[in-house]
N, C-alpha and C positions, 0 to 999 in steps of 0.2 A: 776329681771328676764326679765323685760319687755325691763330693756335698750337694753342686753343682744340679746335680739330675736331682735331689730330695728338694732346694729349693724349688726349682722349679714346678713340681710336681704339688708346692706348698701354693706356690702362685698362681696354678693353674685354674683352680676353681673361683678365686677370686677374680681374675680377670673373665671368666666365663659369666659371675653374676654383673661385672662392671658392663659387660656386652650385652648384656640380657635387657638391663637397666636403660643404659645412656641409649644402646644401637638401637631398641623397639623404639625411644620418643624418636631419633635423628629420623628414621625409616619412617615412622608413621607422618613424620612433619613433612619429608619429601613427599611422597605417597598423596600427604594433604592439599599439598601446593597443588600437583598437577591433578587433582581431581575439582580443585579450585580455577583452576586457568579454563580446566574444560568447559565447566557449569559459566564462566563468566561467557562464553562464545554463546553458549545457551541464551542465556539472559539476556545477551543484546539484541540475539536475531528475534527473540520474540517480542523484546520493546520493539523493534522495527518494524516485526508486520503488525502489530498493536498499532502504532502509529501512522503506519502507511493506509493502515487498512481506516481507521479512523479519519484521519487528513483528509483525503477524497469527501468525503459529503458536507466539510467545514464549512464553505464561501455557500453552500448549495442551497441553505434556508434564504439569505438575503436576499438571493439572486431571484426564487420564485415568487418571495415578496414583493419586491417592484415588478410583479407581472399585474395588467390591468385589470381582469378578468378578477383576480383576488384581492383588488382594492376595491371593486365594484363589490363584490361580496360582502365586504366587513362595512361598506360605507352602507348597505341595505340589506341585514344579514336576515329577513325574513324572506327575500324574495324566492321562492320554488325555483324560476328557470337560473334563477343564477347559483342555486345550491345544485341543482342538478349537473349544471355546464361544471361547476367546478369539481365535482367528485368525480367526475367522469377525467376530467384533465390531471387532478392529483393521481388517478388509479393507472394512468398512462406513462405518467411520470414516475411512479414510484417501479414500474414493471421495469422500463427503461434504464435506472440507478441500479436497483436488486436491491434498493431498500428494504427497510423492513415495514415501517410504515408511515406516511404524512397526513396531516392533518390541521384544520384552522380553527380557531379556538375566538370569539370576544372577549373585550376588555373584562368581564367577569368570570372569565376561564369554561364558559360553555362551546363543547365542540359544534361545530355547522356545517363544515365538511370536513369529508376524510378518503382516505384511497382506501380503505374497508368500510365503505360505507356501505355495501351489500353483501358484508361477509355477518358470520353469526356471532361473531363480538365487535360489532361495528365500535367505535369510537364515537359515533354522532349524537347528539345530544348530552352525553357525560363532560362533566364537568371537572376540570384537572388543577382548578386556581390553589390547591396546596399543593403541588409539586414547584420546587424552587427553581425548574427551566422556565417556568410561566411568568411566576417574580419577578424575575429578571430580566426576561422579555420586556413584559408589562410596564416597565421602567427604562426600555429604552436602551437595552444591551442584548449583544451578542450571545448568548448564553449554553452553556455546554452540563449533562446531568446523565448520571446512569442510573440502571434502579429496574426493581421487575414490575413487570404493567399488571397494574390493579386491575384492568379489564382484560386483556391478553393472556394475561399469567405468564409473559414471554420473557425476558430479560434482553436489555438491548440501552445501546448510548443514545441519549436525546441532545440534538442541535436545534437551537432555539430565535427566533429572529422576531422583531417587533415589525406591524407592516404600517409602512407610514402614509397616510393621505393627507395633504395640505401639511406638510411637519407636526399631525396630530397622530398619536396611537392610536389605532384603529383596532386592534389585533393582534394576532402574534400565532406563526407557522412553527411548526415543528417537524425535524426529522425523527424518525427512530430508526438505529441501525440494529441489523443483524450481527451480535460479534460469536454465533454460535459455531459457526465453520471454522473460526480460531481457535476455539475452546480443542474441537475434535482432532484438529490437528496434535495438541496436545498428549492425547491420551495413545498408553502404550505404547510411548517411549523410555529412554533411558533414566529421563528426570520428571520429579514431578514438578509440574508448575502452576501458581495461582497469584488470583490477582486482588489486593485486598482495599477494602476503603479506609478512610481516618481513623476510622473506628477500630480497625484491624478485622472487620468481619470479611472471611470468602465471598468476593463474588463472582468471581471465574476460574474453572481448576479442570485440569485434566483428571480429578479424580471428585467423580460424580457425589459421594457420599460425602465431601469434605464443604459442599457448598452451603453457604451459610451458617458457616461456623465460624467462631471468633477466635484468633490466634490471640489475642488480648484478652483481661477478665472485662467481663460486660457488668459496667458498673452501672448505676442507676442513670447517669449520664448521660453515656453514652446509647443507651436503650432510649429514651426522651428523644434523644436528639437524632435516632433513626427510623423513631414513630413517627414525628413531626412531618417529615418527607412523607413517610410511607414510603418509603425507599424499597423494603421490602415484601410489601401486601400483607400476608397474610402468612409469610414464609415464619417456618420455627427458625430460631434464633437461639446456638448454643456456645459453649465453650469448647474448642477443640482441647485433648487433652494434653499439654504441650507442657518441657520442661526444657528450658533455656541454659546453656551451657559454653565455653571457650576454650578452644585450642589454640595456643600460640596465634592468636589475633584473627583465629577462623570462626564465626558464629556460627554454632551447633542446636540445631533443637532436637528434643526426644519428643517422639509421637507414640501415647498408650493406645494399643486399638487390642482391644478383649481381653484386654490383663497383659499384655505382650508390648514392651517396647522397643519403638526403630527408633535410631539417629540418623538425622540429616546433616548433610552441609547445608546452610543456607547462605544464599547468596539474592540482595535484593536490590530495586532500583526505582526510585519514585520520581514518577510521572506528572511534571507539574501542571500541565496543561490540561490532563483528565483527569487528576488529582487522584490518582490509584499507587498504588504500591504492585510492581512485579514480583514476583518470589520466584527462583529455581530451587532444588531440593535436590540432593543425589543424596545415597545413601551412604554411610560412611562402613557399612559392613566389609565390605569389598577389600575396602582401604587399609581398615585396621587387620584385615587378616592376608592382604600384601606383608605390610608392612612385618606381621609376625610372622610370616612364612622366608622372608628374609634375615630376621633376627633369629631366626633356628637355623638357618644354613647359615647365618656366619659362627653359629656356636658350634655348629657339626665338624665347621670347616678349623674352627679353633684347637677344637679338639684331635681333630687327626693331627694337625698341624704338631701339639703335643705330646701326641705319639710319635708321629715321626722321629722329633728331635729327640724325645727319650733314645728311641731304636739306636738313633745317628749316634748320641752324646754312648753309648754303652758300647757301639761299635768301634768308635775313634779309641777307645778306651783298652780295646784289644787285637786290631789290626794297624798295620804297620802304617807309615808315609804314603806309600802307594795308593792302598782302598781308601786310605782317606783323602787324596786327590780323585778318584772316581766316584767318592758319594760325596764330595761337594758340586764336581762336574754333574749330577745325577743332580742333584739339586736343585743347581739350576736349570736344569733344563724342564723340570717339574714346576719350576715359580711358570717359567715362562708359557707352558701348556695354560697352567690354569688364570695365567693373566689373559691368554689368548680365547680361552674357553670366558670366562665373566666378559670379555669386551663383545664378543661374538650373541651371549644372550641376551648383554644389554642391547646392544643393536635389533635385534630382532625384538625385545620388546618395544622399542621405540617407533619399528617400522609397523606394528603391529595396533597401537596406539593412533599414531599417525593416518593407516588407510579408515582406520574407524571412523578418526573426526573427519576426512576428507566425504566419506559417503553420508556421515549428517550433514555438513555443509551443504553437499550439493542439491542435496533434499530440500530445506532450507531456501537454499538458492533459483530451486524453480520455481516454488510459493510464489518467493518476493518476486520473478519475471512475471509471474500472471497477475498480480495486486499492481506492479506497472504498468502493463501494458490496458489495465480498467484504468487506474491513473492517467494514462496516455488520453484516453479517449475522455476521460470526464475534461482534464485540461484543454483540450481539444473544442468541448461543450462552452467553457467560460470562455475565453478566445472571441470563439463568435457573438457572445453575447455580451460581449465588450464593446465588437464590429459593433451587434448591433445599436446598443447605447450610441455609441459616437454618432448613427447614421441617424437614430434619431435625436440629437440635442439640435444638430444645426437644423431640420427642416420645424422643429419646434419651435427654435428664437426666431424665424423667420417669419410663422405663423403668427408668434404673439407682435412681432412689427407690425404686420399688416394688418390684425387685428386691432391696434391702437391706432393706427392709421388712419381705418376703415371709420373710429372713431368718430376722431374729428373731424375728417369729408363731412360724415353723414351730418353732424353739427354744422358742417357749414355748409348746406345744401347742396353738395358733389355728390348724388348718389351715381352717378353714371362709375365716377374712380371709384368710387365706395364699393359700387358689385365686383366690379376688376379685382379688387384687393378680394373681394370673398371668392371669386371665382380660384385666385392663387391657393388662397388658401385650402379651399377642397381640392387642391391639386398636391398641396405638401401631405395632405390626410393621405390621401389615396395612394400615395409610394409610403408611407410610415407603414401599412397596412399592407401593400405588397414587400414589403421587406422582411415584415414580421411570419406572414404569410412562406416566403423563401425561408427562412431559416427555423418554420416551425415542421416544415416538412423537413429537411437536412436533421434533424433531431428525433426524426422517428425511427423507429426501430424497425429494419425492414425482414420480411418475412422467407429469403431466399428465392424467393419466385423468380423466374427470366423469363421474359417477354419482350415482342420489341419494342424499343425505346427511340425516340425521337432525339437525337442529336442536338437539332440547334435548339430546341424545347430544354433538353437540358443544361447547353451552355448558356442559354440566358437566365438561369434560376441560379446556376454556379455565379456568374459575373455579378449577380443582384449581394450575394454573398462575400467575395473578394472586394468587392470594388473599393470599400475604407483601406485595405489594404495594399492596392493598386497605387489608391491615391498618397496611402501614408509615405509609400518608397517614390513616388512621382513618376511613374512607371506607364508607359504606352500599353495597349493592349492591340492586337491586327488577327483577326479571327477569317479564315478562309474555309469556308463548309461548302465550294464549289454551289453550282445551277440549280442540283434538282435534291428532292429531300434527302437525308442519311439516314438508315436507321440499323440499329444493333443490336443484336442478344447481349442483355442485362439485367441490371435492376436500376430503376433510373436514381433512388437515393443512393443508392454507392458508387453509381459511374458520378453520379455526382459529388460523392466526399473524394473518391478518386482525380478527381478534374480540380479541385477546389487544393487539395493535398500538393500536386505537380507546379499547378500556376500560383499558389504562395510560395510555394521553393524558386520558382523565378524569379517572383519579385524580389524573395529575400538576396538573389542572384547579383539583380542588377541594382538593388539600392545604392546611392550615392557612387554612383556610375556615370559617364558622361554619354554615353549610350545605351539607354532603359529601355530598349523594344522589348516589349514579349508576343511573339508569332506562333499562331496555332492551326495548324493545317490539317484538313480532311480528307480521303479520296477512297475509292473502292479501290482493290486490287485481288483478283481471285479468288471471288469469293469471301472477301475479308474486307473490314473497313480498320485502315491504315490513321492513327492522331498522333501528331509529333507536335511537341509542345520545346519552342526554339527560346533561348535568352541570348542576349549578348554578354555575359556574364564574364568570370575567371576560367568557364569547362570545370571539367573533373580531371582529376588528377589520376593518373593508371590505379595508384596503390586504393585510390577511396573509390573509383569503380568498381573495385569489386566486392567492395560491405557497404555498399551504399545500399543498401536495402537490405540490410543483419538489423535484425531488433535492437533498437538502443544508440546505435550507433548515428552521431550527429558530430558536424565539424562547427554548430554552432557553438555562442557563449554557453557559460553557466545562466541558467533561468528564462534561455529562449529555445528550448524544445528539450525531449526526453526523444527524439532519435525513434519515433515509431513511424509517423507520417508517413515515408516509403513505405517502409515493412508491411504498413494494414493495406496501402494502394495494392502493391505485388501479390498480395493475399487475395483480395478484392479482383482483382484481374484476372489470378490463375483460377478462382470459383467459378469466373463468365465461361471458363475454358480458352482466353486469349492470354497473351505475352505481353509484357512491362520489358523494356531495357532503356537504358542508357550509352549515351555517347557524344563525342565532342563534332563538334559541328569543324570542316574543314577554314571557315572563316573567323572562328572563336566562336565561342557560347556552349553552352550543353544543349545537347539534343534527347527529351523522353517520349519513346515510341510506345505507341501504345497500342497491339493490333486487336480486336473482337470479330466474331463469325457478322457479316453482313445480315439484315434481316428485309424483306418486299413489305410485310404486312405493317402497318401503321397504329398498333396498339400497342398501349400502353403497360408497362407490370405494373403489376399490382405491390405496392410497399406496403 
């Protein structure tokens, strides 16, 4: 018994250095992992608002470029009233977005308008034909660029679009976005985060000091090749002090700041479409002194453990049969406390771990509902301006008919058909022009004002808007506003994106339906004007009446709608101070009522 206790006592310190050794990597590599799992949830929710928040302004250059007002511009970029109509229109547009800023540029990259064209770093007149969003343009592509503004001094993403008159370049539009409200979200949190170019220089970081610095060495190179852009004005350009390093397949950097080094985790993710590199950073201090505060309580724990059994092996050694059935039963009752006691702490670190990532998530998770629900309404913007396209191709090809038509009469002395044909034609002008007219009011930004609003004045500016979409589904329209006028406390562009929101959900109701009515009825009722907008549709189902108007929520496909459309109407409603609901019609179809306070006086709000 005695050898017994001396080896032991021989093994004892060597197993303490084998635990010291092996147990700190095994404990630090755990410790690694889930400090790695965490930083990865990081990393993605910020490529998603990165991306989400970027996405939204992508289709938005094209789309201002086929406007005519800016191909009138670039086709005669000296004219005054057309510089002036258009800077006033980009500075309306750009308020509208929450842009940062747009601007039109000639084939030799001199600006001509811009939505700061009356601020104190205007844009107008500077010339930007060495930035490579202009190149690009200039050439006939879609083009995407970030970089800090040589006029501005602002940093922000540019989307780039060439504007074509006759399939000639004429031009070329530019967005700039704001990504500063991402940056701030950033800062003073758990991680740090930055966002770098090819070059590996910062150029977005939740930590202010680190911007414009280069995680790479800046070789002759690479300095050349972000002169050339002017990608960064005037900005100094250094070396961050950085030393690269591996833990079991974790990439680590050391950052010297005043003689002092941190280690990070890094964890990174590149963005091929903005051509950026992500980075998360957590600190691996935390980690490694887990893991060693672990690896000293299992050597504590070691240790008693051989005490203990010294005590045991010296006691068996001089008590009988008996005590040494009571201090084996003591034994184990001892294993079992302290296996009850480590399962008890693990859990509670686990649930402790857990509410933390659950309260970043959710933080996280409101951002991205607000970045959707601007998502919502920009998709909302293309939509229509898709309506409008289509509404203008067909009274176009019609125009150029009769236009060739009108030709050959007049050649063959038919002027009498000859004027008929022009007479149509300034007939298809005059609806291209009230159409554009509808839906450039539906695009404005309304100021909250109520006043009262003229009912059937605004169902005929909505119907000017749906109507491609009436006719895409094949769908009836039966509009009953009773004898004498309607009028209602509102705003008339929201009762109108309201009105516009309900009767496309019908249509989409009854498409390929063998019964497509859609019936919309008006009446007073005490003091209140009562709108039930009927389909003959499927109804609603009990479980989806009652999230049919929860943000997000849609029963349509994948890539025909984000589920906001109700939500903004029922918003839009309860601001009038009246009620939205829904219900099935006792003959089939959904029924959405719509009630607002009645108004006598016959003016207009003001949007």
């Amino acid at each position: 018994m005695k050898h017994r206790l001396a080896l032991m006592l021989c093994l004892l310190p060597l197993a303490a250095l084998a635990l010291a050794w092996y147990g700190n990597e095994a404990a630090t590599k755990r410790y690694m992992d889930g400090a790695a799992l965490r930083a990865s949830t990081a990393l993605r929710l910020a490529v998603s608002a990165l991306s989400g928040h970027l996405s939204r302004y992508q289709a938005l250059p094209a789309l201002i470029a086929d406007h005519d007002d800016i191909k009138e511009l670039v086709t005669r970029p000296r004219d005054r009233r057309l510089r002036e109509a258009a800077n006033l229109y980009l500075k309306d547009i750009n308020g509208l977005l929450a842009s940062s800023d747009i601007y039109v540029m000639t084939p030799d990259g001199e600006t001509i308008a811009a939505s700061n064209y009356d601020g104190p770093a205007s844009f107008v007149g500077q010339n930007f034909s060495y930035r490579p969003y202009f190149q690009d343009a200039a050439r006939g592509e879609q083009s995407r660029f970030y970089a800090l503004g040589t006029t501005s001094l602002k940093r922000g993403y540019y989307f780039a679009s060439p504007i074509r008159v006759a399939d000639e370049i004429r031009g070329v539009i530019v967005f700039k976005v704001d990504i500063s409200a991402i940056e701030a979200s950033w800062q003073g949190g758990e991680y740090r985060i930055f966002v770098s170019d090819p070059e590996g220089i910062i150029f977005m970081s939740g930590s202010p000091d680190w911007l414009y610095a280069a995680i790479e060495p800046l070789t002759a190179e690479r300095r050349a090749r972000t002169e050339a852009s002017r990608r960064y004005a005037e900005a100094e350009l250094r070396e961050l002090p950085v030393t690269r390093s591996d833990f079991d397949g974790h990439a680590l950097m050391t950052v010297s700041d005043g003689g002092k080094g941190t280690e990070y985790l890094v964890l990174s993710r590149y963005m091929d479409a903005a051509d950026w590199t992500v980075n998360v950073l957590t600190a691996t201090a935390p980690v490694r002194a887990q893991a060693l505060t672990t690896t000293i309580a299992a050597l504590l724990m070691l240790c008693l453990a051989g005490v203990i059994v010294a005590i045991l092996l010296q006691r068996r050694a001089r008590l009988n049969e008996r005590i040494q059935m009571q201090a084996a039963a003591r034994d184990e009752l001892e294993r079992r406390v302290d296996e009850r006691t480590a399962d008890l702490a693990r859990v509670n670190r686990q649930i402790e771990l857990e509410i933390a990532e659950r309260r970043a998530t959710e933080q996280q998770l409101r951002q991205t509902q607000a970045d959707l629900i601007q998502a919502g309404k920009l998709a909302g913007l293309g939509q229509m301006s898709a309506a409008l396209s289509h509404e203008f191709n067909q009274p176009l090809a019609a125009a150029k008919t009769y236009a060739d038509s009108a030709a050959v009469l007049i050649e063959r002395g038919r002027t009498g058909e000859a004027s008929d044909n022009v007479r149509r034609i300034s007939a298809l002008i005059d609806r291209m022009a009230s159409i554009s007219r509808h839906l450039r009011n539906f695009a404005r930004k309304p100021n909250e004002k109520l006043a009262a609003v003229s009912l059937e004045d605004t169902l005929k500016d909505t119907l000017e808007i749906v109507a491609a979409r009436l006719t895409a589904a094949d769908a009836t329209f039966e509009a009953d506003l009773g004898n004498d006028p309607i009028y209602v406390r509102a705003g008339s562009v929201r009762l109108q994106q309201v009105l516009v929101n309900v009767i496309t959900n019908a249509a989409d109701a009854v498409e390929g339906l063998e019964d497509r009515r859609i019936q919309l009825q008006a009446a007073r009722s005490a003091g209140q004007v009562v709108i039930t907008v009927r389909d003959h549709g499927p109804g609603v189902p009990a479980a989806i009446a009652e999230r049919i108007f929860d943000p997000f929520f849609t029963t349509k496909g994948v890539g025909r709608g984000l589920g906001l459309g109700l939500s903004i109407s029922y918003n839009i409603v309860k601001d009038f101070g009246g009620n939205l609901t829904v219900s099935n019609h006792p003959d089939g179809g959904a029924v959405f009522r719509i009630e607002l306070a009645a108004e006598a006086e016959a003016r207009e709000a003001a949007e």
